[in-house]
N, C-alpha and C positions, 0 to 999 in steps of 0.2 A: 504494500500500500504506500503512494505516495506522501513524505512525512512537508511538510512547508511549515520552517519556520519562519519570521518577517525576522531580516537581521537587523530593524530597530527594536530593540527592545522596549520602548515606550506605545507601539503596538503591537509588537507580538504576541500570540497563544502560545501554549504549551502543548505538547504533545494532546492527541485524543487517548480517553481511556483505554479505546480499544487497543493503542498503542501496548500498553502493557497486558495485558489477560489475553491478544488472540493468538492462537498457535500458530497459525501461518505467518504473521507479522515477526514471531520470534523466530521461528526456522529461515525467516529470509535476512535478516540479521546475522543468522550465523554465519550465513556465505557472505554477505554483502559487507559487512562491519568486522567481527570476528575473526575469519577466518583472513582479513587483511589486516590485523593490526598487527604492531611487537604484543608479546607477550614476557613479561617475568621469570625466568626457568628454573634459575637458582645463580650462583655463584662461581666463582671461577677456581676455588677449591676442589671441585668436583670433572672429574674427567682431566685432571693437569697433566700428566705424564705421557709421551709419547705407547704408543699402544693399547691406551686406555677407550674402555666404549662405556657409554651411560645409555640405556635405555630409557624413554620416558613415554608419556601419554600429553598431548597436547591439549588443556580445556576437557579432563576427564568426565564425562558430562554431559560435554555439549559437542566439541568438534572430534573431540576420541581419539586422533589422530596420532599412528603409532610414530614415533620418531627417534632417530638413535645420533648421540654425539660421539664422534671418534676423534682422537688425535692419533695420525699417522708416525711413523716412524722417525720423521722426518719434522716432526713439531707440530703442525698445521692443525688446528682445529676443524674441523666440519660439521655440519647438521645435516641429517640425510635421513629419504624415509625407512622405516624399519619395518618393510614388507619386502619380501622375498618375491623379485621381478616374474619367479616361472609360475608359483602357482597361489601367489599371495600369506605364507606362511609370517608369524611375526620371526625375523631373523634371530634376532638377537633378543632374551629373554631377562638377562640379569648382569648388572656392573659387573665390569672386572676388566681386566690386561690380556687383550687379545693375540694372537701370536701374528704370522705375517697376513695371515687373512682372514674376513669371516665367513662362514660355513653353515648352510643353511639344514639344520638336522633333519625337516623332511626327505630330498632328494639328493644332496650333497652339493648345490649349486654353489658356487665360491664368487668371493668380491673380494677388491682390494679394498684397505681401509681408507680410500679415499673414492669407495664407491664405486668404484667399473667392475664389469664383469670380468669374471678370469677363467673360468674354467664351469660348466657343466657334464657329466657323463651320460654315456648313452642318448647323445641326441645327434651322433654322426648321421650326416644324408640330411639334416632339418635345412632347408634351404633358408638364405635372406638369416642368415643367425648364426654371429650374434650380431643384434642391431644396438643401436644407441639406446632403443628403449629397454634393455636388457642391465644397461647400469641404474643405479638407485638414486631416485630423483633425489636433487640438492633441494635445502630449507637453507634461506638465508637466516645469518646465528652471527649475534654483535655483541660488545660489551660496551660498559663505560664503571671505569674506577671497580672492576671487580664485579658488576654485576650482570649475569648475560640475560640477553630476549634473544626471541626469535619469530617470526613470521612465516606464515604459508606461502601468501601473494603479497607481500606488503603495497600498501598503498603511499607510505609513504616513505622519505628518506629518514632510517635512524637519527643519523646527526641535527636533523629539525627537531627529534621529541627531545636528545639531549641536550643540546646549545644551551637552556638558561640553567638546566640543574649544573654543568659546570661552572657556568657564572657565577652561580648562588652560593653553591655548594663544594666546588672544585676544590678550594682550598683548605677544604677537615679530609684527615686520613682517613677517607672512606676506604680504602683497598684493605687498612687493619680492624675494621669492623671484625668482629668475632660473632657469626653465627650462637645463639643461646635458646637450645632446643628444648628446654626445660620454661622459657619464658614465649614457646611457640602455640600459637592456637590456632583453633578450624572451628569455624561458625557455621552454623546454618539459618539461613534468612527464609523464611516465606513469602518471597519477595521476587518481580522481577528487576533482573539483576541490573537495570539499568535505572531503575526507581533507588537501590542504594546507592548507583556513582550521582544519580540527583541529589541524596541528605546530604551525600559529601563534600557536593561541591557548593556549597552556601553554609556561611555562617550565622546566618541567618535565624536559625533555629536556636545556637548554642545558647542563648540566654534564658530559653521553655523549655528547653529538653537536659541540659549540661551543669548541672548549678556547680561539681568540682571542676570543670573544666574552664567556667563562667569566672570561676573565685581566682583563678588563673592571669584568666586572657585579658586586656583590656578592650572590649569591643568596641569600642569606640575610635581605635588605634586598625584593627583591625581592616586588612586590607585584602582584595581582590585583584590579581594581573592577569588575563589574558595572554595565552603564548600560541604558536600555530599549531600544534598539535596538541593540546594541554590545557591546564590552569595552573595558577600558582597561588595558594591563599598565605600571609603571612600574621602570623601570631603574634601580638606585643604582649610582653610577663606586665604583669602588675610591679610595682615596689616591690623588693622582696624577692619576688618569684625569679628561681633560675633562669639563664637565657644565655644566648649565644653573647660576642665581641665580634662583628664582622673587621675585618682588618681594612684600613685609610684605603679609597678608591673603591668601594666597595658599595653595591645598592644599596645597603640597610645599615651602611656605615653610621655610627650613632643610634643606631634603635635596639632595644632590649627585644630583641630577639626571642620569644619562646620556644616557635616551631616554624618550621619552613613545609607546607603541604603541596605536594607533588603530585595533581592526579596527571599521567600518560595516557592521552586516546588508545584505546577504548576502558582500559576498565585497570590498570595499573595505579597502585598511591605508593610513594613515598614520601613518608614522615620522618623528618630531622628533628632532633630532640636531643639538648645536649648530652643527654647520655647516648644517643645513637643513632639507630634508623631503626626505623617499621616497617616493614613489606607488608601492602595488604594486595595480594593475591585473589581476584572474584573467577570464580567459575563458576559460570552459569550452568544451572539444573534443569532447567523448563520455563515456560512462562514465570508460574509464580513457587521457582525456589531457585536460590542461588548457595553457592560454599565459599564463604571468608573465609582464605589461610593469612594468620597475623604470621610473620616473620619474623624476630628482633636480632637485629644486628647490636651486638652494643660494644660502646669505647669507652665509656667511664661510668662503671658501675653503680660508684659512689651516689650519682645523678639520679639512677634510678627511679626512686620512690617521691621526686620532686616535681614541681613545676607541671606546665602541658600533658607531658607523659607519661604522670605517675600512673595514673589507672587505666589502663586503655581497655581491661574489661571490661569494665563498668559502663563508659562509656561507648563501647560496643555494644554492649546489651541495652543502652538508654536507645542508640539509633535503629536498632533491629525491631524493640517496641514500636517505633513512631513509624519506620519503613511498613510493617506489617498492617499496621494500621491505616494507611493508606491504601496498600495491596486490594485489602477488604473494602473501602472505600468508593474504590475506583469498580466495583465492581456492582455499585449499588447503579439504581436509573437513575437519578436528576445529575451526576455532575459526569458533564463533558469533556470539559478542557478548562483550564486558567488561565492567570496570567503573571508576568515575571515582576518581582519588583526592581528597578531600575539602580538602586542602590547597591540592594544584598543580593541578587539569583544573578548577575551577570556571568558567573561559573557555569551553572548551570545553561542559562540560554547557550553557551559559545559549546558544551557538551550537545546538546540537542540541532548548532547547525552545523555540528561536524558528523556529527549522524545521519543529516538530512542530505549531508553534499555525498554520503557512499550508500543510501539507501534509493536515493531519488538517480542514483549512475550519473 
């Protein structure tokens, strides 16, 4: 269905209901929107050593899409699919350090770990074979400061979604962030999944929905930037409350800093918080459910339990309340559509016409 947002916000609507509850509208998102974005994968910890392969599942979910990371012999990272070209087998089933090739245990079909075909048995006399489409289609797979994405069709260029996080951000040692698997969590929303990157991208709410996070922030400081592929919301601490030092030459040079919020089209957040980073990870589940993985990277422990980011369950569970309750909302007959306030939703509006520019083609 065609989405039309007005990019004034001072008359624009907001998505129709149907937008969120119809099946066919979400299945067309998956190809149109989804399956062209970067995605969050994990870290550059994982798969480092030459020979190594990681199996994974792309948007387990929703696009399912089997995919394997290999580094070759020779250093080179790659993303490749992780189906087996002769009869669709998943190749490779579990991490580890692969010898010079991999080996497909159905049939015996071999690849190089950088994806070409090498060897099949018993299919002398197959005419036109082997062809190009007999090697393992490539997934473009990028990093910035340690942390990789990847894309199926990407729509757009990586270095456009990261350009301001290293402006903002470039200069904290993000690459020594230390993964904390014991402060990692998986949510489940009742929700579609694009109604929670909506609560996320306005502040709009935090002062009815957030009272710790309120007692924090100064909203009034509180600011919204638009970037081409993205948002950027920035947090000011109260007196008192932790916060970053941007260093001289710097956008936020002088401002108490609490949190720097990173949403990445389509559905990526990263939260800087002086004790570290938040990956919040969305995989979409259907219309109305989606799966938060929170992620914490953290660099100064100490920090922890302070400031913007002391509780992010809490306030997890305060958004997934108000999300859900929308879901249901949206599902009753008198309300149609909205409208943006020109202040606070401008996050959201610039979410809904990047939507609209890879739904509408």
């Amino acid at each position: 269905m065609p989405l039309n947002i007005d990019p004034d916000i001072t008359r624009a609507q907001t998505p129709p209901a149907s937008f969120y509850t119809d099946a066919a509208c979400y299945a067309e998102l998956q190809e149109r929107v989804l399956a062209r974005g970067w995605h969050f994968v994990g870290d550059a910890t994982a798969c480092a050593k030459p020979g190594d392969v990681l199996p994974f599942t792309l948007l387990p979910g929703c696009l399912d899409e089997p995919l394997l990371l290999a580094r070759d012999h020779d250093g080179v990272l790659r993303c490749m699919s992780n189906v087996c070209t002769h009869r669709g087998t998943v190749l490779v089933e579990a991490p580890g350090t692969a010898g010079p090739s991999l080996r497909c245990r159905y049939h015996g079909r071999t690849f190089a770990l950088d994806g070409k075909f090498k060897h099949m048995p018993e299919f002398e006399g197959c005419q036109h074979f082997p062809s190009l489409a007999d090697n393992l289609a490539h997934v473009p797979v990028a990093e910035w400061r340690g942390l990789r994405f990847v894309a199926l069709k990407p729509a757009h260029d990586f270095a456009a979604l990261t350009a301001e996080l290293e402006r903002r951000v470039g200069w904290l040692p993000v690459e020594s962030f230390k993964l904390d698997p014991a402060r990692c969590r998986d949510y489940t929303v009742k929700a579609h999944w694009a109604l929670y990157c909506d609560n996320y991208l306005e502040g709009f709410h935090v002062p009815f929905v957030h009272a710790s996070l309120n007692a924090a922030l100064d909203y009034g400081e509180y600011t919204t930037e638009l970037l081409p592929q993205g948002v950027l919301q920035v947090g000011i601490a109260k007196p008192g409350e932790p916060c970053f030092t941007p260093p001289p030459g710097h956008p936020d040079h002088g401002r108490r800093v609490a949190a720097w919020y990173f949403w990445l089209f389509p559905c990526t957040m990263l939260n800087f918080y002086p004790w570290g980073l938040s990956v919040n990870v969305i995989e979409p589940q259907g219309p109305e459910l989606t799966r938060v993985r929170f992620l914490s990277y953290v660099h100064d422990a100490a920090k922890l339990a302070q400031g913007a980011g002391a509780d992010l369950d809490r306030v997890e569970l305060e958004d997934e309340a108000v999300v859900e309750a929308v879901q249901a909302g949206l599902k009753g007959r008198f309300y149609k559509q909205g409208r943006y306030s020109p202040a606070r939703e401008t996050g959201t509006h610039q979410f809904h016409r990047l939507l609209a520019a890879l739904v509408n083609g």
